[in-house]
N, C-alpha and C positions, 0 to 999 in steps of 0.2 A: 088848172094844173092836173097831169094824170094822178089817177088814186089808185095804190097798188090793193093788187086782189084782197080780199080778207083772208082769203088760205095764205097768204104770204107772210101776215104779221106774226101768227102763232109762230111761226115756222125760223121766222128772227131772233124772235125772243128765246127759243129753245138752243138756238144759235148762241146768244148771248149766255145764257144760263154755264151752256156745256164746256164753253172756253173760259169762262170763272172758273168752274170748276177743276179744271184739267192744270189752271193756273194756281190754283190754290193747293193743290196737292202736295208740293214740295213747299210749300209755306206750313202746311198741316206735317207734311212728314219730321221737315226739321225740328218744330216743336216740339214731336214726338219724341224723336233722337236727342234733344236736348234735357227735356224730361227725365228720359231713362238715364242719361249718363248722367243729371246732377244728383238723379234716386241711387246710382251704384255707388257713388262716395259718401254715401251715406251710412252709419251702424246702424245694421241689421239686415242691411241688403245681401250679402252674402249668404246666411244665415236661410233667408227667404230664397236666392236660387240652390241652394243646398237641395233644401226638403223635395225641389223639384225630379232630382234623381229616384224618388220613389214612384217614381211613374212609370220609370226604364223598366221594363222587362227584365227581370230577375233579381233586382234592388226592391223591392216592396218592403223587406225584411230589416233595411235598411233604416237604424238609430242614430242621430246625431245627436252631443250635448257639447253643452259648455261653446259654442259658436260664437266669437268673435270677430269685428273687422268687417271689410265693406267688399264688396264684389271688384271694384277699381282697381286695388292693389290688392288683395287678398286679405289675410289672414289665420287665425288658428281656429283649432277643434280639439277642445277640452277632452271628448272619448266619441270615438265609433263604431260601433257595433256590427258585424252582418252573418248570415247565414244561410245556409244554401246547400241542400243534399249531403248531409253530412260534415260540410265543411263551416268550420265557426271562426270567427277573426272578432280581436277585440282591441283596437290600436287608443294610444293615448298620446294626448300632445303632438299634435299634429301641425307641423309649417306650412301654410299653402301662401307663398311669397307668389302673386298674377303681376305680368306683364302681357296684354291685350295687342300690344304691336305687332306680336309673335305673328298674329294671325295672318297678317298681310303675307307674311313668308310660309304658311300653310302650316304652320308649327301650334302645338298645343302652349297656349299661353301661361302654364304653370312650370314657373324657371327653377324650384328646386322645391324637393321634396325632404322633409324632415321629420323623424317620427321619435317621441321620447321613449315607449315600450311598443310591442307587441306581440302578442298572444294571440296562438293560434292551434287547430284540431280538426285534422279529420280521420270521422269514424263513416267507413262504408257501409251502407244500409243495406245494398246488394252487393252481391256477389260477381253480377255481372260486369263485366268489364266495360269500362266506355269506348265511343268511339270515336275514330281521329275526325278535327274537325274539318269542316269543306274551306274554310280558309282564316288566317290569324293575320288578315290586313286591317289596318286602323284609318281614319278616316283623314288624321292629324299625322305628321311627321312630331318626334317628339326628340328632345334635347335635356336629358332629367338627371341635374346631378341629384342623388339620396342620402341619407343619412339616417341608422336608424339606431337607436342607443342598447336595446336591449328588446332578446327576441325566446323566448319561450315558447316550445312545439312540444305537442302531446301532453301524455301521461293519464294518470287517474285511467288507467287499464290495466288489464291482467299481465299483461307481457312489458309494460312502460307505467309504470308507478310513479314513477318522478319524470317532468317533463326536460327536455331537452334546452339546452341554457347557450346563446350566444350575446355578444356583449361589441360593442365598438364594428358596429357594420358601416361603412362608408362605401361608393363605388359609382358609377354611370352608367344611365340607362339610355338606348339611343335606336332609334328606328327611322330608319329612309325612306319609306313609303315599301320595300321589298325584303327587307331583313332587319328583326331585333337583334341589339346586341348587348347584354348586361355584362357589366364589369363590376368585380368584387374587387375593389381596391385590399379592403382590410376587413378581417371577423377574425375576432378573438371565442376558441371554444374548447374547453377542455386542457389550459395549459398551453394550447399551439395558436399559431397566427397563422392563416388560411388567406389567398388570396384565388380568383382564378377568372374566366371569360365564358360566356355564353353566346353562340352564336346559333339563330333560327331562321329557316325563310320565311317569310310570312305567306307565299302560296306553294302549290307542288312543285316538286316533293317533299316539300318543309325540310330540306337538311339541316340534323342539328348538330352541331360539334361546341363539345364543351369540355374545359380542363378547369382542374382543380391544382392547385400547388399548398402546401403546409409543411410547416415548420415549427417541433415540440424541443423544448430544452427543460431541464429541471433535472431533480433527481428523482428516484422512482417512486420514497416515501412521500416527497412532497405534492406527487402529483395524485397518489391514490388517499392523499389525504382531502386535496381539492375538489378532485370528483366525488370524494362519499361525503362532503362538505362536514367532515368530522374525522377526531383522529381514531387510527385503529384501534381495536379496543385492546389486542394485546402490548399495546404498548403503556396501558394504564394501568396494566396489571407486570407493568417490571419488564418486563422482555425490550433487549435492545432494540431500534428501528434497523431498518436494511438498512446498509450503507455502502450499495452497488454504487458504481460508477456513475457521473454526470451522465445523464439521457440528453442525446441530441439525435434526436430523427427530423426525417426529410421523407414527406408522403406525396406523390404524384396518382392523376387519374383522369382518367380521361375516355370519355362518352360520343359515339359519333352513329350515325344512320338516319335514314329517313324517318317520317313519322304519318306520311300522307294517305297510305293504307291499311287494312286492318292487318294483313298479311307480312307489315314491316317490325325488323327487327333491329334495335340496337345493341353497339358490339361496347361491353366495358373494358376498360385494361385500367389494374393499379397497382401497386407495388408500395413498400413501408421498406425504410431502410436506414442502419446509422449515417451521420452524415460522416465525410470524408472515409467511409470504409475502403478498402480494397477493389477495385473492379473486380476479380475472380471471388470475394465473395459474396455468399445466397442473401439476397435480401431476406427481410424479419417474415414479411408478408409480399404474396402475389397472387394477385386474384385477374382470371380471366371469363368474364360470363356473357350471355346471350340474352336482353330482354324483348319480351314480347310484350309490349305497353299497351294491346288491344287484343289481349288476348288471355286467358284462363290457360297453365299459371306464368305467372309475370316472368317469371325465369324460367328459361328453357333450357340453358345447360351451365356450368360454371365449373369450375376447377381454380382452386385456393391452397396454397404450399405455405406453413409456417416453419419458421426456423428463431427456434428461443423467444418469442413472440409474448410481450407482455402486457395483456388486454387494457390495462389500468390504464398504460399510457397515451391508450386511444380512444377509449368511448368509457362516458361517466356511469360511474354506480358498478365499473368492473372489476371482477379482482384482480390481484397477484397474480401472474400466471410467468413459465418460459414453458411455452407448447413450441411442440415440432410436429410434423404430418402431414399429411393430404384430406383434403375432402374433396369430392366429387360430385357434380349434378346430371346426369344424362337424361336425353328423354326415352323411354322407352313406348312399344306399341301401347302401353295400357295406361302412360305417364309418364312419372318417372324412377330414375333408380338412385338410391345414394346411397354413397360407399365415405366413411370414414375411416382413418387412420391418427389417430393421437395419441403423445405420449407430452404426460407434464414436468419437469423437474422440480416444482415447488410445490408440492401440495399441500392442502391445511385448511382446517374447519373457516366457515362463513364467516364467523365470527373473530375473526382475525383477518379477514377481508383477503382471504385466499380462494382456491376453487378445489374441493375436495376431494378431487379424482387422479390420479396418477397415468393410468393407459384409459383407453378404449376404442375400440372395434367393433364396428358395426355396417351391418349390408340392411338394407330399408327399402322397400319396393311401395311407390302410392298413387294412387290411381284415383278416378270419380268411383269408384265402388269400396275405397278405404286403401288403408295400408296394412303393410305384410314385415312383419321384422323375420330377415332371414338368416341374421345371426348379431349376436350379441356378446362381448367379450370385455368387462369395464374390472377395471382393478381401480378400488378406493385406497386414497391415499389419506 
């Protein structure tokens, strides 16, 4: 019988070997796969692809505790910590409910998001302004309702001493692959309920258009009792409380322009007003301004009309006030220029949580080499 060559037999067998092999592969892979998904329903696996996000590129900073719950279906996160150029976030009780299905649909598999507090700050280290990014696309389509209980921004600074307090956040987060779109269902802040929409593109020219809508009711002592989270002091000392009219205001605002170059500018429009007032009359507040969001300084012009305008009943820690006036922001060759016009009808020491000025008048020129006060005219009340 013929005897095949000896260079033939190696050459068989390597033959043999490599179609084992190539056969075995998906015998090996599924193992694999089966491996990893009996280890994801497992506690602590979660926990374990967690700490993985300290690898990503600007997460290194990045603290997880109290981890709960298995990578399969998710789980919670006792507190998380991060930080990053000035900006510090500190969340607690944290929902990560995973659905993995998602994926086949190209969708990020975290079906809702729930946060019990969070805390957060930023202090700029520089001066310099940032800049727009070259694109805000994600790699995931994402479908995110939120829910976040209580959110504390700032403070522990010279100009913010006490940090900024909202309460009862809920809304939807959603992105197509070409545009975010964040919904504020509900935030409770200051007395008012706040609702409004954010819309981004995620490449150029990134248009953003965003509205805000709120809505304050109460009466005036009750609200400047709220916000100084204590009651006036001259009310402890015998002095009757106001007993102005019910406060019912209705504030709108609304933010729109590109953001894709450094040269781009957004336009604000907002306005504070009673609610059912009159058409022919002047809202409380109307503010019209220019921001330059990559660019030194962030406002480039504004112009703001008050009429009877009572600070308390819109931003915490303010006083008393009915202010009427103009104030003015222009830019001028060397900056800018501001021109105030105020006159108060309530005046009265701090300490009765008033603002102790009656008029003032002043022209103010400021520039990169300082400012210029080019007149000054204040009458203390």
């Amino acid at each position: 019988a013929p005897v095949a060559p000896p260079s033939a037999l190696p050459s068989k067998r390597w033959g043999t070997r490599l179609a084992g092999m190539l056969l075995g592969l998906p015998l090996l892979s599924g193992i694999g796969l089966g491996a990893a998904w009996h280890w994801s329903a497992q506690e602590g696996s979660l926990a374990s692809a967690l700490q993985v996000l300290r690898w990503v590129p600007g997460l290194q900073a990045l603290q997880l505790h109290g981890v709960q719950g298995n990578l399969r279906s998710g789980g919670q996160v006792g507190r998380l910590q991060w930080q990053q150029a000035g900006l510090q976030l500190d969340l607690q009780d944290l929902q990560l409910p995973l659905h993995w299905s998602r994926l086949w649909q190209g969708q990020l598999p975290l079906t809702r998001l729930q946060i019990g507090q969070l805390k957060g700050q930023y202090t700029s280290a520089t001066q310099t302004p940032a800049r727009p990014p070259a694109s805000l696309a994600l790699p995931l389509q994402v479908d995110l309702p939120w829910q976040i209980g209580r959110v504390e921004w700032g403070g522990s600074t010279a100009l913010q001493t006490q940090p900024l307090l909202a309460t009862e956040l809920r809304g939807h987060y959603r992105y197509s692959g070409a545009q975010h779109t964040l919904r504020v269902e509900n935030a409770q802040w200051a007395q008012g309920q706040y609702s409004g929409e954010l819309q981004l593109q995620a490449r150029a020219p990134m248009q953003l258009s965003a509205q805000l809508r709120g809505h304050l009711e109460g009466r005036v002592e009750d609200v400047a009792q709220s916000l100084s989270q204590g009651r006036v002091k001259g009310n402890r000392q015998g002095r009757q409380p106001d007993r102005r009219p019910p406060l019912a205001l209705q504030a709108e605002a609304r933010l729109e322009g590109p953001l894709a170059r450094m040269q781009d500018r957004l336009t604000l429009q907002a306005k504070v007003e009673r609610q059912g007032q009159a058409v022919t009359a002047p809202p409380l507040l109307t503010l019209q301004a220019e921001i330059q969001p990559w660019q030194a300084p962030l406002m480039h012009a504004a112009q703001m009309r008050m009429q009877q305008l009572d600070l308390a009943a819109l931003w915490p820690g303010a006083p008393l006030t009915r202010l009427s006036g103009e104030v003015q922001v222009r830019p001028s060759a060397n900056g800018w220029d501001w021109q105030t016009r105020l006159s108060n009808d309530t005046p009265g020491p701090w300490d009765r949580q008033r603002l102790p000025l009656r008029q003032l008048s002043a022209d103010l020129s400021m520039g990169s080499e300082g400012s210029t006060l080019h007149r000054l005219n204040a009458q203390i009340g």
